[in-house]
C-alpha positions in Angstrom: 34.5 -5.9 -45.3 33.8 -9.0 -47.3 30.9 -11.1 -47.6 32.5 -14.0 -46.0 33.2 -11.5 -42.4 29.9 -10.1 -43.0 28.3 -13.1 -42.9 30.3 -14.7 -40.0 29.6 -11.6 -37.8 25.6 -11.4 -38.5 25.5 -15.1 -37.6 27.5 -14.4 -34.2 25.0 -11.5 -33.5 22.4 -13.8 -33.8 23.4 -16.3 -31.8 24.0 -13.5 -29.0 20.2 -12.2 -29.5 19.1 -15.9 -29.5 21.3 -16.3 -26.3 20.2 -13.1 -24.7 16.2 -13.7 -25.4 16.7 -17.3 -23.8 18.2 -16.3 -21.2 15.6 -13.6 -20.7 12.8 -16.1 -21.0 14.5 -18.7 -18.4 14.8 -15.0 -16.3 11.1 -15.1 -16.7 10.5 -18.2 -15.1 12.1 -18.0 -12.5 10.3 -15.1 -11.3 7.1 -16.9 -12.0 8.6 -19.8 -9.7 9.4 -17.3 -7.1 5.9 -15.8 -7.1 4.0 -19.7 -7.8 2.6 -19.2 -4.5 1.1 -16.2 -4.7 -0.8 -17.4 -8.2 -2.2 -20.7 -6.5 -3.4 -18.5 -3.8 -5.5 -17.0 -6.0 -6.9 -19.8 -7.7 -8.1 -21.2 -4.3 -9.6 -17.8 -3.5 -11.5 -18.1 -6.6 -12.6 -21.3 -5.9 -14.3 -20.7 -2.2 -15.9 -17.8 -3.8 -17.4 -20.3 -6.3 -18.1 -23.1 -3.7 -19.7 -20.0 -1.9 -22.3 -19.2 -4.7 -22.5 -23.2 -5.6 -23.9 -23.5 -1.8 -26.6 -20.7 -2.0 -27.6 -22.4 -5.2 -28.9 -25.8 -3.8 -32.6 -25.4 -4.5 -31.8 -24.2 -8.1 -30.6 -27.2 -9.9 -30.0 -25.8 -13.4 -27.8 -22.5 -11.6 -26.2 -25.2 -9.0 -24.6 -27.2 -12.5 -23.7 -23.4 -14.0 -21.9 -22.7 -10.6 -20.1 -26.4 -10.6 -19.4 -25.8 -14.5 -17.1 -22.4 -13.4 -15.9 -25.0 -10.7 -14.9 -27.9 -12.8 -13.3 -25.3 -15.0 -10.9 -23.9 -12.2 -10.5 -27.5 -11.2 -9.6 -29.5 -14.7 -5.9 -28.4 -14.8 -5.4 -28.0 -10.9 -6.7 -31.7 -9.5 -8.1 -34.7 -11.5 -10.4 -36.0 -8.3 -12.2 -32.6 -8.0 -12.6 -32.5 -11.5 -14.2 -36.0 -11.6 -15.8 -35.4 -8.6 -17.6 -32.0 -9.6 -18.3 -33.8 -13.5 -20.1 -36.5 -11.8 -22.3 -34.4 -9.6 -23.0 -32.4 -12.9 -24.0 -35.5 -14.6 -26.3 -36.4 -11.8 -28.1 -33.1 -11.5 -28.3 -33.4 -15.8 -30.3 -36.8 -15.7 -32.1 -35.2 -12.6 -33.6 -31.8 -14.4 -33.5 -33.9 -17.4 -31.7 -31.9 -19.5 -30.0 -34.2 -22.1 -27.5 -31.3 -23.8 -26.0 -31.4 -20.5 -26.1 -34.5 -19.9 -24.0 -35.4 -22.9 -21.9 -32.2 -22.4 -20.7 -33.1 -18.8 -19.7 -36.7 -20.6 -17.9 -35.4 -22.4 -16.2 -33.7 -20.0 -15.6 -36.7 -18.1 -14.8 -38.7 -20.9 -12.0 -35.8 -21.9 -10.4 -35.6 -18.2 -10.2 -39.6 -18.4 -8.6 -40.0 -21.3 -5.9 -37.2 -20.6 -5.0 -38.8 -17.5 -4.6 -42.0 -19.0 -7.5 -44.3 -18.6 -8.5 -44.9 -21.8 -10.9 -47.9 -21.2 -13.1 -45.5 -18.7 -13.2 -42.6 -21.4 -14.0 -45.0 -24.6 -16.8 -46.7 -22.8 -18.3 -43.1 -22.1 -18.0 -41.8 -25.2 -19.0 -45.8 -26.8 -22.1 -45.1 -24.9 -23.1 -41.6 -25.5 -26.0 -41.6 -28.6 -24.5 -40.0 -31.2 -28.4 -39.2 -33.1 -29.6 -35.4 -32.0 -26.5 -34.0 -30.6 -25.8 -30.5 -30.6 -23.6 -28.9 -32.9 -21.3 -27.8 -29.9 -21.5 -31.4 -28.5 -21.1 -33.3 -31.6 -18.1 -31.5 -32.4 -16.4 -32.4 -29.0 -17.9 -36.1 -29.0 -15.7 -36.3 -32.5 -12.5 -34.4 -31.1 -12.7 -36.8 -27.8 -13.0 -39.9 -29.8 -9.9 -38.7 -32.3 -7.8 -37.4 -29.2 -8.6 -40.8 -27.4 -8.0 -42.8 -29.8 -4.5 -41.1 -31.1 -3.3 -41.1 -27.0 -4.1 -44.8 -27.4 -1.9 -45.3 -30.8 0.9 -43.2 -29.1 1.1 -45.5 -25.5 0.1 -48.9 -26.7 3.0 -51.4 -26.8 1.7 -53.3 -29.6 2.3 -52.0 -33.4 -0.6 -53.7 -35.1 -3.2 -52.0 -32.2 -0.9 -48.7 -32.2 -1.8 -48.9 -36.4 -5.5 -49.0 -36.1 -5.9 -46.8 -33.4 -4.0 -44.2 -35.4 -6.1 -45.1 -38.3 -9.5 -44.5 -36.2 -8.0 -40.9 -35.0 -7.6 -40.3 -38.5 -10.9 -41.5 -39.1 -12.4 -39.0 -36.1 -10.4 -36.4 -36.9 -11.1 -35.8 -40.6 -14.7 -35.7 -40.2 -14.8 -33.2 -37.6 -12.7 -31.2 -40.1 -15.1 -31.7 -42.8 -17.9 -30.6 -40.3 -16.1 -27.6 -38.7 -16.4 -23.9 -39.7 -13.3 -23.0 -41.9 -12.3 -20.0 -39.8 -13.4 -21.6 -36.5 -9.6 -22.4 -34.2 -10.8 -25.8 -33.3 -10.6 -26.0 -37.0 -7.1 -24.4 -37.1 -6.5 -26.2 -34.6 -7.1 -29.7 -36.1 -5.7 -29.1 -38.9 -2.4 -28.3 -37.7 -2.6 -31.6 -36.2 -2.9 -33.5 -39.2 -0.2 -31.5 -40.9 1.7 -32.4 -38.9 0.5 -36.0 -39.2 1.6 -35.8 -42.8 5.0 -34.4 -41.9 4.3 -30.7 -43.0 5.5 -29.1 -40.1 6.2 -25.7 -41.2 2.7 -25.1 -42.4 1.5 -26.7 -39.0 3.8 -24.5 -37.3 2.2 -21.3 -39.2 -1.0 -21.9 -37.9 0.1 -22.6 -34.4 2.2 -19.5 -34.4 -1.0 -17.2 -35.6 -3.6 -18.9 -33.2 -0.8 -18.4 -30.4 -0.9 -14.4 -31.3 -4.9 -14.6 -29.7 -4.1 -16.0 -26.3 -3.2 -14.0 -23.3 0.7 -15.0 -21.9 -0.5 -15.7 -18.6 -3.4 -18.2 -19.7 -3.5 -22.3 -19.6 -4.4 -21.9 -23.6 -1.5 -20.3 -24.1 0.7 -22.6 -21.9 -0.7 -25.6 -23.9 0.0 -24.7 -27.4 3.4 -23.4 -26.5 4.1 -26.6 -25.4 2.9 -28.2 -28.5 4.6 -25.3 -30.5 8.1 -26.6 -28.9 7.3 -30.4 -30.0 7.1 -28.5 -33.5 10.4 -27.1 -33.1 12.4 -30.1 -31.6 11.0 -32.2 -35.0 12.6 -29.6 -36.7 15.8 -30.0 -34.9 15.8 -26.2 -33.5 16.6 -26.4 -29.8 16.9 -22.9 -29.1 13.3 -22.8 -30.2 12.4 -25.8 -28.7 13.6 -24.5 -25.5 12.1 -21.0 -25.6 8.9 -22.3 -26.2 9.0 -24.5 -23.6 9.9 -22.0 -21.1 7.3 -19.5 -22.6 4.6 -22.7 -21.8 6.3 -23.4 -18.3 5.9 -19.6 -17.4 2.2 -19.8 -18.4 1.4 -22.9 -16.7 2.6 -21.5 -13.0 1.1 -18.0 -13.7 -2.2 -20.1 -13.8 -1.8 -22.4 -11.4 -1.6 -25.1 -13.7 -0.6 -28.6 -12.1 -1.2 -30.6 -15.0 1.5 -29.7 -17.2 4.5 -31.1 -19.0 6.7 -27.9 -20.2 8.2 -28.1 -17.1 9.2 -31.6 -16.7 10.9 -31.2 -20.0 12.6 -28.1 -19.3 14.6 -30.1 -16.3 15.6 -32.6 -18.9 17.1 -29.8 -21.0 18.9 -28.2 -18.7 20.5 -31.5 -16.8 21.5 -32.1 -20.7 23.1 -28.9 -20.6 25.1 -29.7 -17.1 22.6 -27.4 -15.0 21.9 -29.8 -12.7 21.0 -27.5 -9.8 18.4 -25.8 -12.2 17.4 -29.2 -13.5 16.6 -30.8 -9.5 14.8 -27.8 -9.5 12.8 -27.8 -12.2 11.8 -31.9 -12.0 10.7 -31.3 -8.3 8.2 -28.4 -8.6 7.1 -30.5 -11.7 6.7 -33.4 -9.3 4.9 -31.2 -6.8 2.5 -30.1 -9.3 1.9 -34.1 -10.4 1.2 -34.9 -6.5 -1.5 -32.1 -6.5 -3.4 -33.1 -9.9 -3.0 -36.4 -8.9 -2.6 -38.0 -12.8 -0.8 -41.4 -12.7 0.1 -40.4 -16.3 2.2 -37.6 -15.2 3.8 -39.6 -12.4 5.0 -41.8 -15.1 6.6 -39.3 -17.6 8.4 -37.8 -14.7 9.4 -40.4 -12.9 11.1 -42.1 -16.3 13.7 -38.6 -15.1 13.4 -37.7 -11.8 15.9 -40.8 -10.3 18.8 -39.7 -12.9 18.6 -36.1 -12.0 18.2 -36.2 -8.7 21.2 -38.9 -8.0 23.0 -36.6 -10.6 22.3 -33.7 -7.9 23.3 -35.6 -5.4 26.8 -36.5 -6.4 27.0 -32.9 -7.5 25.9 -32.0 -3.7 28.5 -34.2 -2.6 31.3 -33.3 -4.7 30.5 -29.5 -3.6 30.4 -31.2 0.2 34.4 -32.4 -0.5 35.2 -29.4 -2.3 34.0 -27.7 0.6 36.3 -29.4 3.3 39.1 -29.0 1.3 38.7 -25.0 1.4 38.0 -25.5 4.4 41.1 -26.8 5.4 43.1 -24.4 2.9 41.5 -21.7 4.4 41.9 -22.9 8.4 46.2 -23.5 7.1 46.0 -19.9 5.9 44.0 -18.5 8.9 47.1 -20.1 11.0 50.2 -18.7 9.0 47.5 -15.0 9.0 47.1 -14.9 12.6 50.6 -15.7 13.0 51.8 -12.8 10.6 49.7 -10.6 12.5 51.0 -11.0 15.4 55.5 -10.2 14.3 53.1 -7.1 12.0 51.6 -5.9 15.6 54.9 -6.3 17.3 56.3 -4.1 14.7 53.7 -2.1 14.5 53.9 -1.3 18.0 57.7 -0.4 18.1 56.4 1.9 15.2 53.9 3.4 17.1 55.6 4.0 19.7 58.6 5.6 18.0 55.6 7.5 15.8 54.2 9.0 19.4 57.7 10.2 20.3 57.6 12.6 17.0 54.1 13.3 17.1 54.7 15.0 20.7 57.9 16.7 19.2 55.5 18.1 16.3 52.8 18.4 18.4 54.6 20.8 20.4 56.4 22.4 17.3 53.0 23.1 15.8 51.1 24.4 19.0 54.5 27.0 18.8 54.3 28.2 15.0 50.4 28.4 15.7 51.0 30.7 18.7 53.5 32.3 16.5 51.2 32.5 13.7 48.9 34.2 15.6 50.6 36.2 17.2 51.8 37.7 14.0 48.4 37.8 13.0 47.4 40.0 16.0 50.5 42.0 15.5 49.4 42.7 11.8 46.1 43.7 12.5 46.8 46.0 15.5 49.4 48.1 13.0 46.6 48.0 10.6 44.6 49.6 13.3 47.1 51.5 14.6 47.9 52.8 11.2 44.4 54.1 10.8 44.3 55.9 14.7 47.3 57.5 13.2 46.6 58.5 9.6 42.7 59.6 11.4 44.2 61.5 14.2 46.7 63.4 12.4 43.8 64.1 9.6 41.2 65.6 12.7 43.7 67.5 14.3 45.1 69.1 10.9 41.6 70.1 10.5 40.7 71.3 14.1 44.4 73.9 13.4 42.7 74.9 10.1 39.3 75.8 11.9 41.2 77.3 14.8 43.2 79.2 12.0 40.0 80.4 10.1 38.2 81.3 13.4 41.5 83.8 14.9 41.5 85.4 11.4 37.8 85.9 11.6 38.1 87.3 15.3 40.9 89.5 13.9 39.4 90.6 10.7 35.7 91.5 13.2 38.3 93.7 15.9 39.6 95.1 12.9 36.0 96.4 11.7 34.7 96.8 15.2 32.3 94.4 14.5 32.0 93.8 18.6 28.4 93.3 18.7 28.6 90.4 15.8 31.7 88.9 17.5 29.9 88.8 20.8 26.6 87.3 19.2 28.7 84.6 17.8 30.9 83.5 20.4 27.3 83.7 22.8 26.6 81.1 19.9 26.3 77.0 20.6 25.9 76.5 16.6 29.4 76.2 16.2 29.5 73.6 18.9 27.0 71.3 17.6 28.1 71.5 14.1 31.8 71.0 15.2 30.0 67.7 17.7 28.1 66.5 14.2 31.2 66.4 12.1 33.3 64.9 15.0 30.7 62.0 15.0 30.7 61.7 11.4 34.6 61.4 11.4 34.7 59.0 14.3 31.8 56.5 12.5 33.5 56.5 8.9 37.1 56.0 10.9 35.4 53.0 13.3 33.9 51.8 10.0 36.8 51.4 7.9 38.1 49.4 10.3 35.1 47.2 11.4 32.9 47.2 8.3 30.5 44.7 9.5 30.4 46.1 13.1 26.4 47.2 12.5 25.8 43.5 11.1 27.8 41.7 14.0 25.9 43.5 16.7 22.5 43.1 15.5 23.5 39.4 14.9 24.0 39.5 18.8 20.2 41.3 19.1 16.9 39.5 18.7 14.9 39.4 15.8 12.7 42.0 16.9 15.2 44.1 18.2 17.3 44.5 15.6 19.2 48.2 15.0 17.9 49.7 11.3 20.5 52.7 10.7 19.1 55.9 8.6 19.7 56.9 5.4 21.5 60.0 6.5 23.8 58.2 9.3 26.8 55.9 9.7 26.0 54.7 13.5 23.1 55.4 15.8 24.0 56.8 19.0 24.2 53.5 20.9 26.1 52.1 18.1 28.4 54.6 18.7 29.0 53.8 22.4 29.7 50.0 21.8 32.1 50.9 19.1 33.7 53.1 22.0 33.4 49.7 24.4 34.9 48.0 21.1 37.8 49.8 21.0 38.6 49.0 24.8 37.0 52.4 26.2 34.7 50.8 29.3 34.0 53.3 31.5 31.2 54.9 31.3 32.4 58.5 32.4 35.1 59.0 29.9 32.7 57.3 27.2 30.4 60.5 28.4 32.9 62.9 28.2 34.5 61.6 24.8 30.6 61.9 23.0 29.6 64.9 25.3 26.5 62.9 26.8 25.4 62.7 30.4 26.8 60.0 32.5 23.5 59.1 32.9 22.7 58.6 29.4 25.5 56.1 28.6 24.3 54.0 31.4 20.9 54.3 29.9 21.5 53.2 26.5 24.3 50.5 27.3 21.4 48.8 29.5 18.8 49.4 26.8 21.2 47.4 24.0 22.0 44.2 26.5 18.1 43.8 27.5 17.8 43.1 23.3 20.2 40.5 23.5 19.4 36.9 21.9 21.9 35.4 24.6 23.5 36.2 28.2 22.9 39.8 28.9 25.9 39.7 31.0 28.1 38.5 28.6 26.8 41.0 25.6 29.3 43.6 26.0 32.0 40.9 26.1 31.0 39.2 23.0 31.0 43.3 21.6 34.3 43.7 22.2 35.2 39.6 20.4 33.9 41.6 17.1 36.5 41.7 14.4 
């Protein structure tokens, strides 16, 4: 890759960064716009809690002015009247203790509210009028930032090139020597300096300092919103409007997050966007700034935006009513092509129902074709498994009776060979003998479980799945089936009665009724349907 491609692509990435991070700042904003409410709300709540305090505080002059002082600060960027209002009372309850710091302090503040607002004459004969001998530090350096903010306001506004000269020249004036007074690493310092680099058109350096004094303020604070703001003016002498425009959201963002009605970011920010055809965003934008003017109540403000709000509102407006015709026409498109739909859908439902019907005609012929194969199916099915069984009856019952031939056989050649040796006495104890029987009985039952077994393996797990949990059959180490096991296999394999089940196990009649009741009173379900769901057992 050549230098030339590498270049080209590293500037397209970083327009799609800048374009991403804009956008992501704009995102911003509008979440703060969303949630405006919710910060104002807590403002006010702030507020009452104040006024609260500031009432309990009426026989304490000096802690009443404190409480208004927290008051006037919530106020100053939220509504000019309560502001004046509250510096006033402060100024009265100064001259009233006698306190003459304060006094001059609150003048200030007065003189500072006025002046931003636009009524210069008010705030110049205030300040005109304060003494300037034996003021404090703190108040001698706001008399001389007043004064050179006043007076520059002044130059800015005025009409008249030969006032707008000498007023500059007095701000100047003011604003050098509270540089030459100020602390070097103080930020009003900073602060002021900036300014009058930028006065002298060197606005990268003022820029620098703005950018490191920004890195101490908190995003959400009405600091931060200001010198963002001123940050942006920066930027759009410079000619960067992606800058300009970041900055100006970052300062709108901070403004709403603090309730700040007394701002200008915003105002701006509609401009920008109606310049860049957002004109939704823009009538947006200008009318919450227009809100927030209506609630400070600055006549100053009300000018700036309403040298705006008339060209983007009538530009919403015709782009309202251009969406309005654009509307009716898909309206209109859409009602034609709702017309020729509904009559497509009603030759597709005719067709469709010739369809169906011709489709219910072969699903009854398959219906009917599958209900057969199923039966057939099943059939087979019933057929395989009873030859399966029927295999095993076989195969078992030729095996048992092979063996009963052979022990027939042994026993006649043990007869025989005892007659031979006159053994009559052994013979006779040995036929008088029921040992033979019961081991003959033992090893038909163990022949008749591991033949029932291999053809119901789970029989033992099926039945105690029809038992209760408490009931449930445990089989011994040393056997296949217990004894009632052993008569439900019987009932299993379709032998019901309870005589020949008797006769087949060699139990009393008795007995088989005995434990056939025993097993259905365990049963989790019907007891009268137990041995029916026995013999369902595959």
């Amino acid at each position: 890759m050549g230098l030339k491609s590498f270049l080209f692509l590293l500037i397209i990435f970083s327009a799609f960064l800048g374009l991403s991070q804009e956008n992501e700042l704009l995102n911003d904003l509008d979440a703060a716009i969303n949630k405006r409410k919710e910060y104002e709300s807590a403002k006010l709540q702030n507020i009452k809690k104040i006024k609260s305090r500031l009432k309990q505080a009426v026989t304490n002059d000096y802690q009443a002015y404190r409480e208004r002082e927290k008051l006037i600060d919530l106020y100053k960027d939220y509504n000019l009247d309560s502001t004046v209002y509250h510096i006033s009372k402060n100024i009265s309850t100064a001259k009233k203790i006698g306190y003459d710091s304060l006094l001059i302090k609150s003048q200030l503040q007065l003189a500072s509210k006025l002046s931003s607002s636009g009524n210069y004459k008010e705030a110049f004969d205030i300040l005109e009028n304060i003494p300037k001998d034996n003021l404090t530090k703190a108040n001698r350096y706001t008399y001389l930032y007043e004064f050179s903010l006043l007076y520059k306001q002044m130059g800015n506004y005025t009409p008249l090139q030969e006032s707008s000269d000498s007023y500059l020249m007095q701000y100047k004036t003011y604003a050098d020597s509270l540089l030459d007074e100020l602390p070097r690493q103080s930020d009003l310092y900073k602060y002021m300096l900036q300014m009058r680099l930028r006065d002298d058109g060197k606005l990268k350096e003022s820029l620098g300092i703005n950018l490191e004094l920004l890195e101490k303020l908190s995003p959400d604070s009405r600091e931060y919103a200001g010198l963002t703001f001123f940050i942006s003016t920066i930027y759009n002498s410079l000619g960067n409007v992606e800058k300009r425009r970041a900055y100006l959201a970052k300062s709108a963002t901070a403004d709403i997050k603090a309730a700040v009605k007394d701002n200008a970011s915003l105002a701006d920010l509609a401009v920008d966007r109606f310049e860049q055809g957002e004109v939704e965003k823009a009538h947006e934008y200008i009318n919450i700034a227009f809100e927030d003017a209506k609630q400070y109540n600055s006549k100053l403000r009300f000018v700036t935006i309403a040298n705006v709000l008339p060209a983007i509102n009538q530009a919403y407006e015709t782009e309202l009513q251009a969406q309005k015709k654009s509307l009716w026409v898909s309206i209109i498109v859409i009602s034609l092509m709702a017309v020729l739909l509904t009559l497509a859908i009603i030759y597709i439902n005719k067709q469709l129902k010739r369809i169906v019907e011709a489709r219910r005609g072969l699903e009854k012929v398959n219906e009917k074709l599958l209900s057969t194969n199923n039966e057939l199916v099943d059939l087979s099915e019933e057929l395989r498994k009873t030859n399966t069984i029927k295999e095993h009856y076989i195969g078992s019952l030729l095996g048992l009776s092979s063996n009963y031939l052979n022990k027939l056989d042994g026993y006649r050649k043990t007869v025989t060979k005892m007659l031979l040796r006159k053994e009559y006495d052994e013979l006779l104890k040995r036929t008088k003998s029921h040992d033979v029987i019961k081991e003959e009985q033992r090893s038909f039952y163990n022949n008749f479980d591991n033949i029932f077994l291999q053809i119901y393996p789970d029989f033992v797990a099926q039945v105690n799945g029809l038992l209760r949990e408490d009931e449930q059959i445990q089989i011994k180490k040393d056997e296949l089936l217990t004894p009632e096991l052993r008569i439900y296999a019987l009932i299993r394999l379709g032998i019901c009665d309870s005589s020949k089940i008797a006769e087949l196990l060699h139990y009393s009649v008795n007995t088989i009724y005995n434990y056939r009741v025993k097993l259905k009173n365990k049963s989790r379900g019907d007891r009268d349907l137990f041995e029916e769901e026995v013999k369902q057992i595959t």
